[in-house]
N, C-alpha and C positions, 0 to 999 in steps of 0.2 A: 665460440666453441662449436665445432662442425661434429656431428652423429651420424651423419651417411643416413644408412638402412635402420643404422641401432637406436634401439629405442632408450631418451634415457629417463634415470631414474628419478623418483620424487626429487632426492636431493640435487641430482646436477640441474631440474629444472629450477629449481629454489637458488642456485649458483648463477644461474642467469637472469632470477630478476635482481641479483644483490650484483651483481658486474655491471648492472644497467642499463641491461639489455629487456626489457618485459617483453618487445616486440617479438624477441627470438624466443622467451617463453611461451608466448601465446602460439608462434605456430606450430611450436611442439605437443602444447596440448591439443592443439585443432589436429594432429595428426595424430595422436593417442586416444583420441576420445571417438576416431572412425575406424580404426582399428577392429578384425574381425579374425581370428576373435578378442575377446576383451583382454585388459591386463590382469594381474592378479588381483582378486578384491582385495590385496590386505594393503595393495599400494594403491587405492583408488582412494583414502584419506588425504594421503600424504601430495596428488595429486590434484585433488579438491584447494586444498589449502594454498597452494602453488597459484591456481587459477585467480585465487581470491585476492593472492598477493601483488596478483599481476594485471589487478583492479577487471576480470573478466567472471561475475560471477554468474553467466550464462554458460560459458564451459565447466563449472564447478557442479552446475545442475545436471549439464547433460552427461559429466560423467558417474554421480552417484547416483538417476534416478533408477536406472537398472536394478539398482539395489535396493532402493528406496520402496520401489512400487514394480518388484518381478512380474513377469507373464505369469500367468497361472502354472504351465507345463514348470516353475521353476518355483517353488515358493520358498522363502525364508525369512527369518525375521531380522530385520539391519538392528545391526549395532549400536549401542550408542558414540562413539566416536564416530560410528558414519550419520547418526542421527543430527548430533552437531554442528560436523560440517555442510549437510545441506539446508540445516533452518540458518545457518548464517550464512548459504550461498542466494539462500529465497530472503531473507532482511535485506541483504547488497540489494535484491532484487527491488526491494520495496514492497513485497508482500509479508501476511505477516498471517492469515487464514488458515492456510494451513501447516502451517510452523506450529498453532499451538495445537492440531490435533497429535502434530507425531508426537510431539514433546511435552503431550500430557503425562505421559507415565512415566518418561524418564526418570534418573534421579542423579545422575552424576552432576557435578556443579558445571562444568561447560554446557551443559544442556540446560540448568539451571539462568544460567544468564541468556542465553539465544530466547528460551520460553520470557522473560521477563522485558528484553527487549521487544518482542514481537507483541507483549502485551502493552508495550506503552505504543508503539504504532496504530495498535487500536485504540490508544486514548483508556486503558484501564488502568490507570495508576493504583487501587488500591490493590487490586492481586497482583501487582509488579513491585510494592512496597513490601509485604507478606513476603514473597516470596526472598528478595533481596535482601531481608531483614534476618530472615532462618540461613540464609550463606553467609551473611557477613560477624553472622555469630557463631560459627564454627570454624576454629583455629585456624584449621590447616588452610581455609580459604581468604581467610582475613589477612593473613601474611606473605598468602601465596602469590601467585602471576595474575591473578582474575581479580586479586583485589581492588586494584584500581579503575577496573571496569563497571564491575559491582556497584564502587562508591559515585561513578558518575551516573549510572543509571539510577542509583538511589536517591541521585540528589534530582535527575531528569521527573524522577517520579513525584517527589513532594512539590515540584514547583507546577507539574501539572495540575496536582490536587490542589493546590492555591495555598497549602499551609505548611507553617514551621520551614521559612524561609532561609532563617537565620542559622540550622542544620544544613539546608542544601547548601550555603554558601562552608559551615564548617567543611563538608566532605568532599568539596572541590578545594580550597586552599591542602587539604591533604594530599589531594591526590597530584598538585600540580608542583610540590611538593617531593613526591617518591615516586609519581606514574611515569613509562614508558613515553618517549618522544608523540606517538601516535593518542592515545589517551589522556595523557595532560594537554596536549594541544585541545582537545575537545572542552575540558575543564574550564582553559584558561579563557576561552571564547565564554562559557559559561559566570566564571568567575566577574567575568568584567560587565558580562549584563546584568547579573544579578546586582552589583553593586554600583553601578552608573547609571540608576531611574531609567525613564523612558529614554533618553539621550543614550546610554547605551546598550537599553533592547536593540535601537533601532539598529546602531550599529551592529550589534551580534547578529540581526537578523540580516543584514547584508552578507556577512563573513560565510552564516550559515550556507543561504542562498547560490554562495559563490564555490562550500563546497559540496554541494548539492545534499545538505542535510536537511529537507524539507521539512520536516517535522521538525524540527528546531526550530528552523524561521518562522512555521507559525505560530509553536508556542512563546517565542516573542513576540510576535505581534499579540498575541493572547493577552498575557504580562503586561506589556503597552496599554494596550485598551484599557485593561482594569484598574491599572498604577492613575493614567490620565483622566479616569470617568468619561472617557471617548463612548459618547451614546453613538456613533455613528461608525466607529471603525469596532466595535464589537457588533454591532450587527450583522457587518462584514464579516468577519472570522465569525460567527455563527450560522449565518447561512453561508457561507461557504465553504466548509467545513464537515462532511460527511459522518461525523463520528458521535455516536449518543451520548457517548460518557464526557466528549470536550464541552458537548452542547448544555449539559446538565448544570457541567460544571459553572459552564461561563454564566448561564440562568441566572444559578445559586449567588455566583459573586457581583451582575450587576443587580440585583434584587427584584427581577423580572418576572411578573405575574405569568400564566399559562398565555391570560387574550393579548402579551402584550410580543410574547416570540416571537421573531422574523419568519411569516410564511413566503417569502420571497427578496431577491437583492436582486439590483439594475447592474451591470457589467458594462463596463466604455469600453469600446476595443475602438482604435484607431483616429482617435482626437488627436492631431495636431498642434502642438503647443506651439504658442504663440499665432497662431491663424488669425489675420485680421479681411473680412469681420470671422470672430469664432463660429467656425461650421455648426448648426445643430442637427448633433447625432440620430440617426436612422430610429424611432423604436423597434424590436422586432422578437416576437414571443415565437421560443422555438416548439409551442405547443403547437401551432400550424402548421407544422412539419413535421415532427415525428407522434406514432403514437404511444400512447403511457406506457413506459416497460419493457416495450421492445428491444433488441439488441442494438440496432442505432442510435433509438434514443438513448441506452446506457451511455452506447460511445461517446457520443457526443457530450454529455452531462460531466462523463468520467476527464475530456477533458476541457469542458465549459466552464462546468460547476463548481471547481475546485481553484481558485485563484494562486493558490499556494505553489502547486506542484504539479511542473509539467510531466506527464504520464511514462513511462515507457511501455513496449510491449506488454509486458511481463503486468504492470501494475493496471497497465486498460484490460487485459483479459480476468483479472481477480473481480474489477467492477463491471465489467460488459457481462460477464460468466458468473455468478457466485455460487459460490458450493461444488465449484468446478476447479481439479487443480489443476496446473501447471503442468506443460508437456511442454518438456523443449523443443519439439520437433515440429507438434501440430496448433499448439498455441498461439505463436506466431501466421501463421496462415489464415487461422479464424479472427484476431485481431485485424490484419490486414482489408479480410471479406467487409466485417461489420464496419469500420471505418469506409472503406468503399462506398458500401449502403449509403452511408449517412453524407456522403460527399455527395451522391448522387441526388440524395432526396433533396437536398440543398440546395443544389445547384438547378432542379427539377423548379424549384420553390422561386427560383432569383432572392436566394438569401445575400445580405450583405455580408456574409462572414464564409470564410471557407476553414478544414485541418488542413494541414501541413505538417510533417515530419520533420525536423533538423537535429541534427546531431542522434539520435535514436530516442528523442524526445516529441510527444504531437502538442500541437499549440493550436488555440484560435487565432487566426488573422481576419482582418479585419479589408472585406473589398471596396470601402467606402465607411468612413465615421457610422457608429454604429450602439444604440442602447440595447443591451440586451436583458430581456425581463426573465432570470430564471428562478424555476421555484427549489425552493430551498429542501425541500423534502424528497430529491428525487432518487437520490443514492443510498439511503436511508433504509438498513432493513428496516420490514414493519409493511402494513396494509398501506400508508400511504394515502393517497385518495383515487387507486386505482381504479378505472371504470371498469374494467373485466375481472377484478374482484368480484366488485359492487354484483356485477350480473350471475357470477354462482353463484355468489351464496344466494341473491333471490331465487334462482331457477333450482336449486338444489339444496338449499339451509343447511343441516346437518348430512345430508343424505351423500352417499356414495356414489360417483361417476367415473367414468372411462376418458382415458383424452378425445377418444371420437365424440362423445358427448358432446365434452367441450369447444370442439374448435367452434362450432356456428356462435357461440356466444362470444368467444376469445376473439372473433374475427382475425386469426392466424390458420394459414396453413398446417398440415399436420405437425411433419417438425420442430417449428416454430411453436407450433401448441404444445407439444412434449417441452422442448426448451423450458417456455413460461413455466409450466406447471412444476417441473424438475426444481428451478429459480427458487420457486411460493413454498417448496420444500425446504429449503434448503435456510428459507430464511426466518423457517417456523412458521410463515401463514396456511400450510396446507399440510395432510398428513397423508404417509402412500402406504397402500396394501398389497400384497399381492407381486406375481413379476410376470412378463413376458405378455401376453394378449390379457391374462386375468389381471392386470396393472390397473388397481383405483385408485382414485383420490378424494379426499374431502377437504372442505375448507373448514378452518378453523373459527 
């Protein structure tokens, strides 16, 4: 379908991912989304969703944030049908932070499942259960199109919380059952692990893996471990694993004391199967290298630390940056920087391991057989065992200070001081007063 100059509409773009062309969707939206001036806001839903359809939830973002998050000279408050579509263009994304701020007050039921999803990416099953519980007890949603989302999310939820199993597996045989091609497929990958022991976690977690539903594959492996009494691959999925509420959970179910927790897992990158004699791998603590907190070290952790899920842009800047949202424009450039950093300081180090990008995905590789000793608290809001915590609050306790204060303790440049401190806010360690030169802080 040829447009020339003309711009087309929601629908004729939606006509070209359903012709089977997404390619020719996608450069329509890349050419509608630079567009000066903009299109009509009321067709920037309709074009969201287009994007989403057309598996590019990067153009989905960049075309509501304008709405989303106006310049000041423009203020307004978005919709919730534009609310919507951009917390399910940020979930494609794989963040999920600030998804639940927009979509705290919402109330329509589309916004109602985006918030719920976003809350089980965080690993909060009990207010993704609550909330999915009050939708799927009002008519018009029970019967409606969202139903069958709702019930797999509901079932995603209690299999998180480890309880009333035998409900999650009810509300997938329904949905797979009466759901949409796209939604019972999710089910049915569900249905079959829930009901084939470890032998078919394992496999669902491949399925997952393969359709890039990270969170799913590791709440199989989750499942697995706990089903198998695997004291060794639940430590795994514990420390590696970034989430308080997974970690709680997983505690709670293998009966694990506080002193007995994982403060750290070993990571193999690069063993050679079958090597004879077998190579022994390098150790190598990437505490030599970076220091605590920094934006390198995030990088590197965000995508060291997490065995499960290789990163993209979008999701190394939520854990390189926290409390930081999303720019489509400038996010990507500072991901870029701090990965740079950390390749540098690395490579400064003669580390055995380097990042790499492929596919829009960063990976550790491995420059030689290689242990890596990382700690398991490193992505973890909370104090942590930060050393430049540690040193405000000696030098200032409760008391009030300036980032100039701070940097000599912080051993950070100015920026980089502001950075930290912004961070310690944002994750509840620190609290701020004030704005502009009279900007304080104290530690909590």
């Amino acid at each position: 379908m040829a447009f020339g100059r003309r711009v087309p509409t929601p629908a004729q773009v939606r006509s070209l991912i359903e012709a089977g062309d997404p390619g020719g969707a996608r450069a329509q939206l890349r050419r509608i989304a630079r567009l000066r001036p903009k299109r009509p806001r009321e067709e920037l839903v309709g074009y969201a969703w287009a994007a989403l359809g057309c598996e590019s939830p990067d153009l989905a973002v960049r075309l509501l944030y304008p709405v989303i998050h106006p310049s000041r000279p423009e203020p307004c408050v978005a919709e919730e049908p534009e609310l919507e579509a951009y917390a399910a263009a940020l979930g494609a994304l794989g963040l999920s932070q600030e998804g639940l701020g927009l979509l705290a007050a919402a109330r329509s039921p589309g916004c109602g499942i985006q918030l719920a999803a976003a809350q089980l990416r965080r690993w909060d099953p009990e207010a993704a259960i609550e909330r999915l519980e009050r939708l799927l007890a009002d008519p018009d949603v029970a019967s409606g199109e969202l139903a069958g989302e709702a019930r797999v999310l509901l079932a995603v939820a209690l299999l998180q919380r480890g309880a009333d199993l035998s409900r999650a597996a009810q509300l997938l045989r329904e949905v797979t059952a009466r759901g949409g091609a796209r939604i019972s497929g999710r089910a049915r990958h569900w249905l079959a692990a829930v009901s084939g022991g470890p032998a078919g976690l394992r496999a669902a977690r491949r399925d997952f893996e393969t359709l890039g539903c990270w969170e799913d594959a590791r709440l199989c492996e989750l499942l697995e471990a706990v089903q198998s009494r695997d004291e060794a691959q639940a430590r795994r999925v514990f420390a590696g694993s970034p989430f308080v509420g997974l970690r709680r959970g997983l505690a709670g179910a293998m009966a694990w004391s506080p002193d007995q927790l994982p403060r750290s897992f070993v990571l193999r990158v690069g063993e050679a199967e079958g090597a004879q004699p077998p190579l022994e791998p390098e150790a190598f603590d990437p505490g030599r290298v970076f220091d605590w907190g920094s934006v390198p070290f995030r990088a590197f952790y965000a995508i060291a630390g997490d065995p499960f899920h290789a990163p993209t842009v979008a999701l190394l800047h939520e854990r390189a940056f926290p409390g930081e949202r999303h720019h489509p424009l400038s996010s990507p450039h500072r991901v870029r920087q701090a990965v740079s950093r950390a390749r540098e300081l690395l490579e400064r180090a003669g580390a055995p391991v380097r990042l790499v990008c492929r596919a829009g995905r960063y990976r550790l590789e491995a420059i030689r057989p290689v242990a890596l000793v990382l700690r398991a608290d490193a992505l973890l809001p909370g104090p942590g065992s930060d050393p430049r915590e540690a040193r405000l609050r000696e030098a200032f306790g409760q008391g009030i200070f300036s980032a100039a204060q701070a940097e000599p303790l912080l051993g950070l440049r100015r920026w980089s001081s502001v950075s930290w401190l912004r961070r310690a806010v944002a994750e509840g360690r620190a609290e701020r007063t004030g704005m502009g030169p009279a900007t304080r802080y104290r530690i909590r």
